[in-house]
Backbone as numpy.savetxt, mean C-alpha at the origin, in Angstrom:
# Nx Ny Nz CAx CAy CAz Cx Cy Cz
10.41 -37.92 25.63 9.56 -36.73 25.63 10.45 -35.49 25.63
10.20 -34.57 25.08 11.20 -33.46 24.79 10.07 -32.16 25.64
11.65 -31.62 26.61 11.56 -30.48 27.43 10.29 -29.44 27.41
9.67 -29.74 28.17 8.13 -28.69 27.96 8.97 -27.48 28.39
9.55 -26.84 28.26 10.30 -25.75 27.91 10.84 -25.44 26.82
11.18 -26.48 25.95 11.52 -26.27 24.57 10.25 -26.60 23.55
9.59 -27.49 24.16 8.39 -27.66 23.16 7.18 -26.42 23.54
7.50 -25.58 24.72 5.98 -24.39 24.42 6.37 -22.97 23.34
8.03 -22.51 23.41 7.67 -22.18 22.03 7.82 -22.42 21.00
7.56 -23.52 20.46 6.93 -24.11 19.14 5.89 -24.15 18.89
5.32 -24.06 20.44 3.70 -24.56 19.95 3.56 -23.15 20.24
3.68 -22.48 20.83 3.76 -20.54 20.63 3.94 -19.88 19.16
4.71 -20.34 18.47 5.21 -20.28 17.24 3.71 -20.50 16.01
3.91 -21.67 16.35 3.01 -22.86 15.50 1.67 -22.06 15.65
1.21 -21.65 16.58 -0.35 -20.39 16.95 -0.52 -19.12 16.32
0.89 -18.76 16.45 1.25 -17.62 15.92 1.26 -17.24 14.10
1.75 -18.51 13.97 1.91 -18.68 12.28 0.38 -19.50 11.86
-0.68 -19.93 12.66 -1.94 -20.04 12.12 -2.63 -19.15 12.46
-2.25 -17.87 13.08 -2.84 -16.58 13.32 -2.89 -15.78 12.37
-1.42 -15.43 12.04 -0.54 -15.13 11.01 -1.56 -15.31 9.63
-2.02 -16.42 9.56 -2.45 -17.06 7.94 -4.14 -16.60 8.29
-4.55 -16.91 9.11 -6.06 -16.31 9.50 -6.44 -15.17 9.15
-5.27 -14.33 9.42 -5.83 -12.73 9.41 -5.22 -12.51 8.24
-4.26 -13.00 7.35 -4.00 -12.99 6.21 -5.06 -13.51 5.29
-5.90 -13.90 5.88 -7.15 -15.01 4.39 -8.06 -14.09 5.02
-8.44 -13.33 5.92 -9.33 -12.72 6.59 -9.06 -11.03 5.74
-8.16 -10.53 5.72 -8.17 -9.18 4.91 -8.19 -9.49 3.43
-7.54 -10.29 3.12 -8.09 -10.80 1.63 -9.06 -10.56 1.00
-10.15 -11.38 2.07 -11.37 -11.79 1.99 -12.13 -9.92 2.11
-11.62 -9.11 2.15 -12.25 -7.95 2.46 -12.84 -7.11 1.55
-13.78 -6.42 1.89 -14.52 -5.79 0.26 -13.28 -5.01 0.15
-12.40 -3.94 1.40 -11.62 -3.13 0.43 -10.24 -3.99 -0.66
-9.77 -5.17 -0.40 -8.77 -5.59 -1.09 -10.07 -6.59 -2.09
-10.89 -6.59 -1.84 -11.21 -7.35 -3.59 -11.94 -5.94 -4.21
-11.78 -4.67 -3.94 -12.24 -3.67 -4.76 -10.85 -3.49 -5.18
-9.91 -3.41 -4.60 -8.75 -2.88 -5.13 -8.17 -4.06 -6.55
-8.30 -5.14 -5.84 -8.43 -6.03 -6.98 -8.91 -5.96 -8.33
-10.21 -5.46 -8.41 -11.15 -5.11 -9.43 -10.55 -3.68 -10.09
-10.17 -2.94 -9.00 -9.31 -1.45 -9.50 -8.04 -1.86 -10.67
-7.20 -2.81 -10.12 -6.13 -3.32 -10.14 -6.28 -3.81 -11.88
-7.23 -4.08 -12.11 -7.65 -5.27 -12.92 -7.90 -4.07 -14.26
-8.99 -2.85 -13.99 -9.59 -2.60 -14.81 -8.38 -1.31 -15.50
-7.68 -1.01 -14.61 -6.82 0.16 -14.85 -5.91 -0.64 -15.75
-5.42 -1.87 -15.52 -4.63 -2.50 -16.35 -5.01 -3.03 -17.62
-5.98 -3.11 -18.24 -6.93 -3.04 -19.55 -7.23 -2.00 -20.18
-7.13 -0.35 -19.40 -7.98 0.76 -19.90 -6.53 1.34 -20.68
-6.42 1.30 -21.75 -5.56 2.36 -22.72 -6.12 3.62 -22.16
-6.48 4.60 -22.04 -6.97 5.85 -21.62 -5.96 6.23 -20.49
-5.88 5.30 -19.38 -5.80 5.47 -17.90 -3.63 5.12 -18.64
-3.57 3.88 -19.11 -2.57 3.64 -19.50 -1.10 5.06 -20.20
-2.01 5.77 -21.23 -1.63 6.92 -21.76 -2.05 8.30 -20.90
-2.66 8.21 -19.98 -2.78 9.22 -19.13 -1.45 9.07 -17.77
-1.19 7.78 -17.29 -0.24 7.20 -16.48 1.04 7.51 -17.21
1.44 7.09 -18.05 2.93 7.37 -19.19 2.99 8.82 -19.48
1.69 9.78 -19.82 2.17 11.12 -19.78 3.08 11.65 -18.40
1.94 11.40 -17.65 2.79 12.12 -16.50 4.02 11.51 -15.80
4.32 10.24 -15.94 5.61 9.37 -15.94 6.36 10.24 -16.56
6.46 10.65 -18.21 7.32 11.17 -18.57 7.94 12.59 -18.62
6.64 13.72 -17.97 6.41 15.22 -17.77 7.45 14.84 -16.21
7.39 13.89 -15.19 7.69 13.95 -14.01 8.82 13.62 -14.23
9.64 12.18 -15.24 10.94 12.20 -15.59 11.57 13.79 -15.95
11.03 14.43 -17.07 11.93 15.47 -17.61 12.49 16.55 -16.40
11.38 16.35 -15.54 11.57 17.50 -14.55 11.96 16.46 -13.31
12.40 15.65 -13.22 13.15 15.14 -12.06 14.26 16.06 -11.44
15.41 16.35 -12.43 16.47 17.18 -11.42 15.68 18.63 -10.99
14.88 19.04 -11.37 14.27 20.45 -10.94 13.58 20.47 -9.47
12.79 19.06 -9.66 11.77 18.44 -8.52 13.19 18.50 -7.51
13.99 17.66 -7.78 14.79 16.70 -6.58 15.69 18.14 -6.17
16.02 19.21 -7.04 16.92 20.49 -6.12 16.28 21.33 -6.24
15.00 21.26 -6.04 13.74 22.28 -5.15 13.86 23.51 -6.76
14.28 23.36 -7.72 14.27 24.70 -8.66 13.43 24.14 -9.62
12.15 23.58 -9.63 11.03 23.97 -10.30 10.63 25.04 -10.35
10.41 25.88 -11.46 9.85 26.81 -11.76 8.00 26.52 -11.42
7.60 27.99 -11.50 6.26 27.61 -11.41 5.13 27.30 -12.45
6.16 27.47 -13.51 4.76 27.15 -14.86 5.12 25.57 -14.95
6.49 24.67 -14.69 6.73 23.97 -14.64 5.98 23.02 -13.62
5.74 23.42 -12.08 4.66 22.99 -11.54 3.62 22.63 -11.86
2.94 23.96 -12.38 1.72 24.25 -12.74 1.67 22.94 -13.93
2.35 22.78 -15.07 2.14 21.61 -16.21 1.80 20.46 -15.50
2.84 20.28 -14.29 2.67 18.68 -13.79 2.06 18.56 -13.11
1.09 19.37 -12.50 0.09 19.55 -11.51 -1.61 19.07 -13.12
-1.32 19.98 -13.90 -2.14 20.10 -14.68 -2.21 17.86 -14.93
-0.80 17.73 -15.54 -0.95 16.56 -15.94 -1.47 15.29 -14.98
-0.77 16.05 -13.86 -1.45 14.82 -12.39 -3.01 14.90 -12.50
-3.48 15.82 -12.97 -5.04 15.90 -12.61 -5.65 15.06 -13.91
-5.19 15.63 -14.91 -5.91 15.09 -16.05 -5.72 13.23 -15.87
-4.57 13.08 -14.99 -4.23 11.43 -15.17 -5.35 10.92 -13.98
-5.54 11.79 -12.73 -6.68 11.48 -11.97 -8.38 11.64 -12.54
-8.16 11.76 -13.59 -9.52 12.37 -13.95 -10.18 11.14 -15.13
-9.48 10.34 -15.10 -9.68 9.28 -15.96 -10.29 8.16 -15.14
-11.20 7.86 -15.06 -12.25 7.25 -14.17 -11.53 5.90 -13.75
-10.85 5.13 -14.77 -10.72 3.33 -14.11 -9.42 4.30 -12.93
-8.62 5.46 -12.97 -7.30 5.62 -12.00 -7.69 6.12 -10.76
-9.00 7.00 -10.97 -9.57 7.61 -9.92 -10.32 6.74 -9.06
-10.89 5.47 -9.61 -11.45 4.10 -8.70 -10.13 3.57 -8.14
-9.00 3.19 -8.78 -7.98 2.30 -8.10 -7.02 3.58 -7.13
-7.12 4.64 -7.22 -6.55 5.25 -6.13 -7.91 5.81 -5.05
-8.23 5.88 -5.47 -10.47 5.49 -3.95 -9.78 4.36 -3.87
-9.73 3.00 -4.08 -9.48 1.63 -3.64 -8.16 1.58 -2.66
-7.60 2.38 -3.48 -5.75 1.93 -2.68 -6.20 2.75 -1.50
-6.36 3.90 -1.54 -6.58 4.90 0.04 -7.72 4.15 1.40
-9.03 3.12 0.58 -10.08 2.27 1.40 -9.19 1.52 2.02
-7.96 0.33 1.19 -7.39 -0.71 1.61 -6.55 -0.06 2.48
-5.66 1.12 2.25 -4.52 1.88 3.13 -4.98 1.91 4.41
-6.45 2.65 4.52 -6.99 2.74 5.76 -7.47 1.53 6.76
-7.99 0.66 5.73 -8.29 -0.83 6.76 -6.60 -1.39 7.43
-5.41 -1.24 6.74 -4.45 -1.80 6.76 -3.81 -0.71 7.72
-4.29 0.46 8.22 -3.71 1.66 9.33 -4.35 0.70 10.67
-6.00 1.09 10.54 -6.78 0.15 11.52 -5.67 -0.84 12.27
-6.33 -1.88 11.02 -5.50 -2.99 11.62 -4.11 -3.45 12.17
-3.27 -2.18 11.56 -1.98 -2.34 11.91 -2.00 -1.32 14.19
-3.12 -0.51 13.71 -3.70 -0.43 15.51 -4.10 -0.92 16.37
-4.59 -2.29 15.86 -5.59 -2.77 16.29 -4.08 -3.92 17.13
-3.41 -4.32 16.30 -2.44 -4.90 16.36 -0.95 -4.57 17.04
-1.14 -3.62 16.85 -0.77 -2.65 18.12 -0.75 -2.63 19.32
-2.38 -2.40 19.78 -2.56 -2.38 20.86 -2.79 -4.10 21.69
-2.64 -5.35 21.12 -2.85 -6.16 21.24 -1.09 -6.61 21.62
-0.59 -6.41 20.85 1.24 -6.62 21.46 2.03 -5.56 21.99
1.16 -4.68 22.29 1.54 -3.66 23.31 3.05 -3.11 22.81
3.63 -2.80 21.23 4.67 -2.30 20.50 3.99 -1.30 19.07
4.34 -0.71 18.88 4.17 0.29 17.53 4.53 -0.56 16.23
3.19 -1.64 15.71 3.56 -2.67 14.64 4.17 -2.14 13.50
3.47 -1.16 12.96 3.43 -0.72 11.82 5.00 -0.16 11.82
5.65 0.54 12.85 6.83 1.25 12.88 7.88 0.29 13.06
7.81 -1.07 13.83 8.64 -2.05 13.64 8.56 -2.77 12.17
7.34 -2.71 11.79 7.69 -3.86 10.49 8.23 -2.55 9.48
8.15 -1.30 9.20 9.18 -0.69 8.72 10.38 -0.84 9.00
10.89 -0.72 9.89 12.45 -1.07 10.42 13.30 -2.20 10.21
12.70 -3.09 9.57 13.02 -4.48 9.55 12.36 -5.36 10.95
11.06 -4.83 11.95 10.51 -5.57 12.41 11.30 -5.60 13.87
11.16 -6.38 14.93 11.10 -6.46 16.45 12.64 -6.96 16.18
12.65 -8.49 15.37 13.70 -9.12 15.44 14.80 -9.31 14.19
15.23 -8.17 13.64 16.50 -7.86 12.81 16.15 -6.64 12.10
């Protein structure tokens, strides 16, 4: 029989990692990640949303060094501001960013909820590389 000191955390472990998978099939299962899904889905079919996405990809490339040492001009703004909107204004991009901000927020929740249950700041450890490395 092996050390009930070495065998409770495994079975600590072993709870943890069918917890782990629970609440993983459990947000899945959520209207906001199967809307984002559907977001995910339709933005990636819509040429419109596609050529509205690549404009401003490439208006935001040209003006990268301006952006990154703060010397954007302001008509220069003003274009990529213009182009950010017109790329939000294309209905399948404006559903999958509503979707991404619904899922962001269930995934704030829960990262509180989770929080307050291991009594550590989850969300700020699993940025860091987490509790343990």
């Amino acid at each position: 029989m092996l050390n009930p000191t070495i065998q409770a955390p495994a079975q600590a472990e072993a709870g943890a990692l069918a917890a782990a998978g629970a609440f993983g099939a459990a947000l899945k299962a959520s209207p906001e990640f199967t809307a984002l899904l559907a977001a995910d889905q339709a933005i990636s079919v819509d040429p419109q949303a596609d050529a509205a996405i690549a404009a401003f990809d490439r208006l935001q490339q040209q003006l990268r060094t301006e952006i990154t040492t703060g010397l954007l001009q302001e008509s220069q703004r003003a274009e990529l501001d213009h182009c950010q909107q017109a790329m939000y204004s294309v209905p399948s991009v404006a559903a999958y960013v509503a979707a991404t901000e619904a899922f962001q927020a269930v995934c704030r929740e829960t990262a509180s909820i989770v929080s307050t249950e291991i009594g550590i700041d989850f969300a700020a450890n699993s940025r860091s590389g987490g509790c343990c490395g």
